[in-house]
N, C-alpha and C positions, 0 to 999 in steps of 0.2 A: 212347609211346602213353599218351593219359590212359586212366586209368581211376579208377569211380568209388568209390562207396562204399558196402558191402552193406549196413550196416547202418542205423542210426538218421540219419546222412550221406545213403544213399541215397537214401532217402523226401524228403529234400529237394532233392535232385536238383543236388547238390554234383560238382564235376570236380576233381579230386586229381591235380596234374602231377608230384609230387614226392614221393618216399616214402624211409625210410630204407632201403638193403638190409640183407637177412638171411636167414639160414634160413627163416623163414617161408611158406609158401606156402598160399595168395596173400599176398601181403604186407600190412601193416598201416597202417591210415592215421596219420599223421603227430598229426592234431588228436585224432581219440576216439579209438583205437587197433582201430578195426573192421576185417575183413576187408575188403580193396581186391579189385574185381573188373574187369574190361572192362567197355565201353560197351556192350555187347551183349545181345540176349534171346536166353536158354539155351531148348533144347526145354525145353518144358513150361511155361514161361512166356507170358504176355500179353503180347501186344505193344502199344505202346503203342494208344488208339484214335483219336487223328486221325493218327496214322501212317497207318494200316491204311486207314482211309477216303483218306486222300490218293494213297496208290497205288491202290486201286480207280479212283480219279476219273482219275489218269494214268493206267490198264490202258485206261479205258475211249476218251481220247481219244490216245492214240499210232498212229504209222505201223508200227510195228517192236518187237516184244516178244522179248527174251532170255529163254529160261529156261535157265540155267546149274547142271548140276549139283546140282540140287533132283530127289526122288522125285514129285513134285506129291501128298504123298497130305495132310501138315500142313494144316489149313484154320484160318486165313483164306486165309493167302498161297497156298494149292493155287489158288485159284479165279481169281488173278490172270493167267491165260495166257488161261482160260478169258472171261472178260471183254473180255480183247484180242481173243479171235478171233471173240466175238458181232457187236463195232465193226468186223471186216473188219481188222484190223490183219494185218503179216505174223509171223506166232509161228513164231523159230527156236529150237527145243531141244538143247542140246548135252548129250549123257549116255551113259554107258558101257552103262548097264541101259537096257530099256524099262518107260516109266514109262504113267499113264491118259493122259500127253499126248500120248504117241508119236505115236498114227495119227490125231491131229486137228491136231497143228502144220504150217505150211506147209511147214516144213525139218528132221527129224529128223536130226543128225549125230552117230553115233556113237561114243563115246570119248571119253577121258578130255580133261577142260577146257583142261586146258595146252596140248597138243596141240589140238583141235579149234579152240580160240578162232584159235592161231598161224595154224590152214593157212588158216582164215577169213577174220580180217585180212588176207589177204595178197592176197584178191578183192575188197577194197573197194571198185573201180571196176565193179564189176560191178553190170548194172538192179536188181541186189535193193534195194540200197540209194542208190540213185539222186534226189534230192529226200528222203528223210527229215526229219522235223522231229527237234531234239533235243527231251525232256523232263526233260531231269536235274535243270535247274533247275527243276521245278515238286517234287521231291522234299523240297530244304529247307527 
């Protein structure tokens, strides 16, 4: 897994494939000796902002909106199912709890991801998803 670099590394926006192991945790980068982190935004953090704007613009032109395992309450990204469903997309939520999406998404399946995602796949031939466009590439 790369991960980057929290510190002074970070802000430049450095990818670190290779670290020494150790006790350390998280582990130390190689070049400054800063704390290495994952590529990831932690709650509480910004997400990047042409991220953010890029998935609204894919929310807003897709066939087929996943929301997996998310509370929808975090905003930006809460607003992203909501966007798909203004465009008429079809929005399936899969989630153990009920979330604000519950009684607005097209397909509410309950339970936990691993399961739910599995019994789902396994209906792929089914009208739901019949003609779907991909967008995954429009993510990168």
């Amino acid at each position: 897994m790369a991960i980057s670099v929290a510190q002074n590394v970070f802000e430049e926006d450095k990818i670190v494939n290779e670290w020494q192991e150790s006790r350390d945790v998280p582990p130390r980068c190689p070049s400054c000796g800063g704390r290495l982190r994952p590529d990831v935004v932690w709650f509480g953090e910004m997400l990047p902002p042409d991220a953010i704007e890029r998935a609204f613009a894919v929310s807003r032109s897709c066939d087929l909106f996943l929301s997996i395992g998310t509370s929808t309450l975090v905003h930006p990204a809460a607003g992203l199912p909501f966007e798909a469903l203004q465009r008429g997309a079809t929005v399936v939520e899969i989630n153990p709890d009920t979330t604000p999406l519950t009684p607005r998404a097209t397909f509410a399946l309950s339970g936990a991801s691993g399961v739910s995602c599995r019994n789902w796949s396994a209906s792929w031939r089914s009208p739901l998803v019949t003609g779907i466009r991909c967008r995954c590439a429009d993510l990168r």
